[in-house]
VOGU-3710 file (C-alpha; in Angstrom, 3 decimals, decimal comma):
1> xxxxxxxxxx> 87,000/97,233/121,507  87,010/95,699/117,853  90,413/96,533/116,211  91,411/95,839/112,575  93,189/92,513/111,601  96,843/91,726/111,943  97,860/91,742/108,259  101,734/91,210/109,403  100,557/88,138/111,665  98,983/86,332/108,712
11> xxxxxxxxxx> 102,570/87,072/106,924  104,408/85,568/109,218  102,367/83,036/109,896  102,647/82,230/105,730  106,925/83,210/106,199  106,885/80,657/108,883  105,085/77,672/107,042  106,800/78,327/104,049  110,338/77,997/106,119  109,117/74,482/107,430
21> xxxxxxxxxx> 108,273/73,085/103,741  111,580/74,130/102,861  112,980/72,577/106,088  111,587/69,241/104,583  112,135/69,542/101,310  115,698/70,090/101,202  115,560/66,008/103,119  113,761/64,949/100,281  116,142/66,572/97,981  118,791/65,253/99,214
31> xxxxxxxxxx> 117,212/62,301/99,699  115,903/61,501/96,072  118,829/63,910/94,048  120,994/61,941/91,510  123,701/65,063/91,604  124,649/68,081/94,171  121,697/68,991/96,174  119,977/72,602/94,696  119,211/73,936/98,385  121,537/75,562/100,078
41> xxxxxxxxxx> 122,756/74,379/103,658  121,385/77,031/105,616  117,909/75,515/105,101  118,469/73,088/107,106  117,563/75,292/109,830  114,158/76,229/108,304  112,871/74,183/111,287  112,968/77,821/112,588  109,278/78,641/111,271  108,423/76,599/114,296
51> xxxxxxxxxx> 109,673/79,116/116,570  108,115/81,896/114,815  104,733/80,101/114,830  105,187/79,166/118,764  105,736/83,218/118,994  102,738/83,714/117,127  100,865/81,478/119,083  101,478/83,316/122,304  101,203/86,981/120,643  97,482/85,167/118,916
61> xxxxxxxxxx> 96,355/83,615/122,590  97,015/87,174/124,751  94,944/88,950/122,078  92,103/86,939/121,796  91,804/86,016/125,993  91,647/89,796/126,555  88,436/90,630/128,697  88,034/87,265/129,749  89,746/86,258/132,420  89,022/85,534/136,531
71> xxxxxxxxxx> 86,123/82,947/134,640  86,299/79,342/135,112  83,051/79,745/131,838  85,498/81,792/129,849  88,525/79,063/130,322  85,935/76,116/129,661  85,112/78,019/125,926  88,660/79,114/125,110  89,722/75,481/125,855  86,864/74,322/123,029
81> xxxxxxxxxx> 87,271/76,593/120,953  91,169/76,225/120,292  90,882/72,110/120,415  88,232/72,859/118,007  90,608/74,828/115,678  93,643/72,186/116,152  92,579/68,924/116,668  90,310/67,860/113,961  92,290/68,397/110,723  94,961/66,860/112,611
91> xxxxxxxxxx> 92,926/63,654/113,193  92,179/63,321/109,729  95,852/64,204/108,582  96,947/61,260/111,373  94,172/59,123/110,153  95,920/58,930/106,542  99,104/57,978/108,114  97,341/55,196/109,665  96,069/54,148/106,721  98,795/54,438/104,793
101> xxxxxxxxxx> 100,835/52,209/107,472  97,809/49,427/106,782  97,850/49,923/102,938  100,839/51,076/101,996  103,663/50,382/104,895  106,406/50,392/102,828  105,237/54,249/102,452  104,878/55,036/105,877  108,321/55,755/107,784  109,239/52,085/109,425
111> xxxxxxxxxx> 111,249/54,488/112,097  108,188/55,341/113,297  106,044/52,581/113,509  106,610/51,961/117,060  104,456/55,296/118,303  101,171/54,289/120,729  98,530/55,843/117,809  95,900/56,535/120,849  99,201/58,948/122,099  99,533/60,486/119,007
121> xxxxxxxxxx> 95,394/61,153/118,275  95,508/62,905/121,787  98,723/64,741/121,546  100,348/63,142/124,629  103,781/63,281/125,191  105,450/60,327/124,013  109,506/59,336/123,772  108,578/59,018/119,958  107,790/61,448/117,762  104,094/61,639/116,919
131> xxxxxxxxxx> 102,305/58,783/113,550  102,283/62,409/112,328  105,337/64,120/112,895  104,596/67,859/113,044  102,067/66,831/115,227  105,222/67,204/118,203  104,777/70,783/117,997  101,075/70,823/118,633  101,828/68,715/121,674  103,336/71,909/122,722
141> xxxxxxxxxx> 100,950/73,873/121,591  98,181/72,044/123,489  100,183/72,374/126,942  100,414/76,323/126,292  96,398/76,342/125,951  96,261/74,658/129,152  98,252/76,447/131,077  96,427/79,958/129,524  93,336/78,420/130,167  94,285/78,074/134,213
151> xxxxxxxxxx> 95,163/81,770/133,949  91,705/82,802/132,221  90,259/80,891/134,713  91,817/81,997/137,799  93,905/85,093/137,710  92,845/88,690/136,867  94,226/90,284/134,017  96,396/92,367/136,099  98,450/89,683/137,532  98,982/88,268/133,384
161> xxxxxxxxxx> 102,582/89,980/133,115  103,971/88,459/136,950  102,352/84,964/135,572  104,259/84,920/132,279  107,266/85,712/133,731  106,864/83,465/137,074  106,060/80,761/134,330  108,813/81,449/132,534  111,464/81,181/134,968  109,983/77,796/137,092
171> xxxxxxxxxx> 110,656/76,222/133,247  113,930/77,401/132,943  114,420/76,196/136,659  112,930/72,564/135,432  115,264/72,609/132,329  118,530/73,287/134,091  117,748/71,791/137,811  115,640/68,770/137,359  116,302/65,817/135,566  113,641/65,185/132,678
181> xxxxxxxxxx> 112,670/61,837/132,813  108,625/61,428/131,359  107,647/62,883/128,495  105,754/64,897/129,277  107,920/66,391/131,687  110,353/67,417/128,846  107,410/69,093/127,307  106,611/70,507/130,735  110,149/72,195/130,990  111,257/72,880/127,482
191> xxxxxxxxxx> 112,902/75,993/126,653  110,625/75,898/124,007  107,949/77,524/126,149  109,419/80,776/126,492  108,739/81,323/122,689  105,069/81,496/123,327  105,354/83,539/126,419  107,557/85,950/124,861  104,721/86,342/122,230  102,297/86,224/124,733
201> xxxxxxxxxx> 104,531/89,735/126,184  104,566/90,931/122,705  100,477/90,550/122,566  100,508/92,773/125,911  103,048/95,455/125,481  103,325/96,150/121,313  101,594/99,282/121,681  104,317/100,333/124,350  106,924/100,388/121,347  107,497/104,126/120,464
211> xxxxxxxxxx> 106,337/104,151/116,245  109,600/105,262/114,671  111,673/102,008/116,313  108,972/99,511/114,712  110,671/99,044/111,458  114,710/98,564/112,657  113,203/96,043/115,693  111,464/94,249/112,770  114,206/94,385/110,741  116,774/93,530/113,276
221> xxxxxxxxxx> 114,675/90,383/114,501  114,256/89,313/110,599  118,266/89,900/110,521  118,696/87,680/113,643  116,771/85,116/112,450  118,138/84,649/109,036  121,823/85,142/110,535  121,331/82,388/113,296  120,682/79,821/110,247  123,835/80,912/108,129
231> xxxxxxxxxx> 125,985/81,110/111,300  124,759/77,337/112,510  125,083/76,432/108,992  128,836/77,171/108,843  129,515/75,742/112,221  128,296/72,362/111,123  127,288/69,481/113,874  124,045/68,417/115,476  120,887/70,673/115,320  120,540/73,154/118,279
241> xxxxxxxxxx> 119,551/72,130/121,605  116,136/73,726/122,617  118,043/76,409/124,292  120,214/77,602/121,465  117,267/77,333/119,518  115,583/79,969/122,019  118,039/81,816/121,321  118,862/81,952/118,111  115,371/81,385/116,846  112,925/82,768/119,674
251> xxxxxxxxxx> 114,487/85,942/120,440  114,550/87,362/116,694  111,080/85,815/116,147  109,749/87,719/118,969  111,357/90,978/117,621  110,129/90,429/114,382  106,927/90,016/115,342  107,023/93,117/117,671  108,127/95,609/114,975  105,834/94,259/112,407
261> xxxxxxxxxx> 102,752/94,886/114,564  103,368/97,934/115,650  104,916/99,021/112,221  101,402/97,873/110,556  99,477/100,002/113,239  102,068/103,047/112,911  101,644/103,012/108,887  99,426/100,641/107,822  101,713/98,640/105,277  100,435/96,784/102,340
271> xxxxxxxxxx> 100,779/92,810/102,736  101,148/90,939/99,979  97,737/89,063/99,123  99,473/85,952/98,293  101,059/85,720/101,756  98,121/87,017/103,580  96,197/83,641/101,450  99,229/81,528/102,588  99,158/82,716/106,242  94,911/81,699/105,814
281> xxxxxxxxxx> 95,953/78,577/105,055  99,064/78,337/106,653  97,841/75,349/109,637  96,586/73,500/106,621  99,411/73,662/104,994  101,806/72,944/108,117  99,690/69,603/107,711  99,826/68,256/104,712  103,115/69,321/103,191  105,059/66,594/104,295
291> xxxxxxxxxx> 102,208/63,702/102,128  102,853/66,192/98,982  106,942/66,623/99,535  107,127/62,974/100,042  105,273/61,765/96,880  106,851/64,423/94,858  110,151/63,175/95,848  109,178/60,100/94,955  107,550/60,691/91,296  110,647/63,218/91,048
301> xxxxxxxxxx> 113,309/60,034/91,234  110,859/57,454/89,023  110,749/60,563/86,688  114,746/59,662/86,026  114,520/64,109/85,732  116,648/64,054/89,230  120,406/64,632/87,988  120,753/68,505/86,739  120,396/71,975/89,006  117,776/72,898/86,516
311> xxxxxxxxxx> 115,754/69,495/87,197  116,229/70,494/91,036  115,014/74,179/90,772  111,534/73,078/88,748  111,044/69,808/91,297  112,019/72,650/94,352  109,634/75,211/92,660  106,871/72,792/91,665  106,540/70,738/94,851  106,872/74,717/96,734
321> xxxxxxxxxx> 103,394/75,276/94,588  101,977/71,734/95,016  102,295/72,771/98,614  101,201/75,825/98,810  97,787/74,388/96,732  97,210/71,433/98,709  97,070/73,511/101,771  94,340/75,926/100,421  92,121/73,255/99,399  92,670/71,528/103,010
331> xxxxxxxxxx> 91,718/75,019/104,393  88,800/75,585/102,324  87,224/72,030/102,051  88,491/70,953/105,638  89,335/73,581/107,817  86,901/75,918/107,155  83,853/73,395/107,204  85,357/71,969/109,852  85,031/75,428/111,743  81,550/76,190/111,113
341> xxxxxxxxxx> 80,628/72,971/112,549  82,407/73,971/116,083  80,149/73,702/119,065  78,596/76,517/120,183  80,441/78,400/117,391  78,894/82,339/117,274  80,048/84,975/114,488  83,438/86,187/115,906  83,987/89,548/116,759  85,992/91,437/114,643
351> xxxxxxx> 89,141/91,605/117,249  88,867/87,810/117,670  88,617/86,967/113,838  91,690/89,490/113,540  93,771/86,942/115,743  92,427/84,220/115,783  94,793/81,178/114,541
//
């Protein structure tokens, strides 16, 4: 049955991209700032919009598989279509990192330069990061889509909840048990994967959530989240091991998302247009932010305009924009062609256009 689209997903998808850019821009800040840094410290755990789009991903993959599953056909087509939707803007966003380590290495980051590129173009685990480096989430985000597809292809519906869960705890088993050795063995047991399969739970049971408790579990998951980055920002040290980060990051994610949905189909709330555009474009921009933070860091210092807080606010503001525009024209001259060129791409139903992401 055809069901209206998630407005609140495309917002969060949008919240959770814009989190990342400012993850990276606050480096850059501090990289290319002449005075105090504008941003304050708590942004350094922006790197939580990954969590919330690894929730998303799970609520977004549940939604979409509904109907389909016990078919090896039905596995085969989700598998295209999602490598469809991932992997080609990410080859061309890794193909200008190759050729800006042939043209321009001095641009590229030399602490990189070591990766195997046929690793990165495939999204195999690797002990470095990927030529592109957001690309290390999508390695994740192609082992969920294999696993689902196994499910689609061999379980019933039915048996979706016991798999989740049996899923989740043989990783958490793996993390704490074994030792991690391969790479992709630490992909294989990251805590990481419980994000998606608590949004994957979220997909099944929203409608479960009695109406008047959708708005405090949204707002108590947005509190969590923004209160894990202000309490990890006072307690200094390393970043969060991917357990904290479940934690601290997954669990409010996956409440957030949970109250928003049901929220939007208890009341219907208005959305923002510009974040529902943002959330569009929000895999395009997850892209091809870091090319436009990096060379606006770098005109920002040649610029000599680096030394003030008011300097800092318009280079924070204006790369924010730069950003934001760069990923709607990647969505709508790369993406979105990109799409329509999928094979044996149909008109999508209205639940799967809804979700689909």
């Amino acid at each position: 049955m055809a069901t209206r689209p998630f407005h609140s997903i495309q917002a969060l998808r949008a919240i959770a991209a814009l989190l990342v850019v400012l993850f990276h821009l606050q480096i850059v800040e501090a990289k290319y700032t002449a005075g105090m840094p504008l941003l304050p410290g708590f942004i350094r755990h922006a790197d939580s919009g990954v969590d919330l789009f690894f929730v998303l991903s799970g609520f977004v993959m549940t939604t979409i598989a509904a109907g389909s599953y016990g078919s090896p056909r039905q596995a085969g087509r989700f598998l295209v279509r999602r490598s469809w939707r991932v992997l080609p803007p990410y080859w061309f966003y890794t193909t200008a990192v190759v050729v800006l380590m042939l043209v321009a290495p001095g641009i590229a980051n030399s602490a990189y330069q070591e990766q195997s590129v046929l690793a990165s173009y495939l999204l195999w685990p690797q002990p470095q990061l990927p030529l592109l480096t957001v690309g290390w989430t999508l390695i994740h985000e192609m082992f969920f889509y294999l696993v689902m597809a196994g499910m689609i292809a061999f379980a019933r519906e039915t048996w979706l909840p016991a798999l989740l869960l049996g899923w989740g705890a043989l990783t958490l088993a793996a993390h704490f048990l074994l030792d991690a050795g391969a790479p992709w063995q630490q992909v294989a047991s990251s805590p990481l994967t419980l994000e998606f399969i608590a949004g994957a739970l979220v997909g099944l049971y929203w409608r479960h959530l009695p109406a008047p408790m959708a708005l405090p579990v949204a707002v108590a998951g947005a509190l969590g989240l923004a209160g894990a980055m202000l309490l990890l920002s006072e307690a200094g040290g390393p970043p969060p091991s991917m357990a904290m980060r479940l934690c601290a990051f997954g669990l409010p994610a996956a409440l957030l998302t949970l109250g928003l949905v049901r929220w939007e189909r208890a009341g219907s709330p208005r959305v923002p247009l510009l974040l529902l555009r943002i959330g569009d474009s929000s895999y395009s921009l997850y892209l091809s932010h870091v090319f436009v933070i990096s060379a606006a860091g770098r005109l920002w210092q040649a610029s000599g305009w680096n030394h003030g807080p008011c300097q800092s606010g318009a280079f924070i503001a204006l790369t924010v924009l730069a950003c934001i525009g760069a990923g709607w024209a990647s969505w709508r001259w790369l993406e979105q062609p990109l799409q329509r060129l999928r094979p044996g791409r149909r008109t999508p139903r209205p639940d799967t256009a809804a979700a689909s992401g």
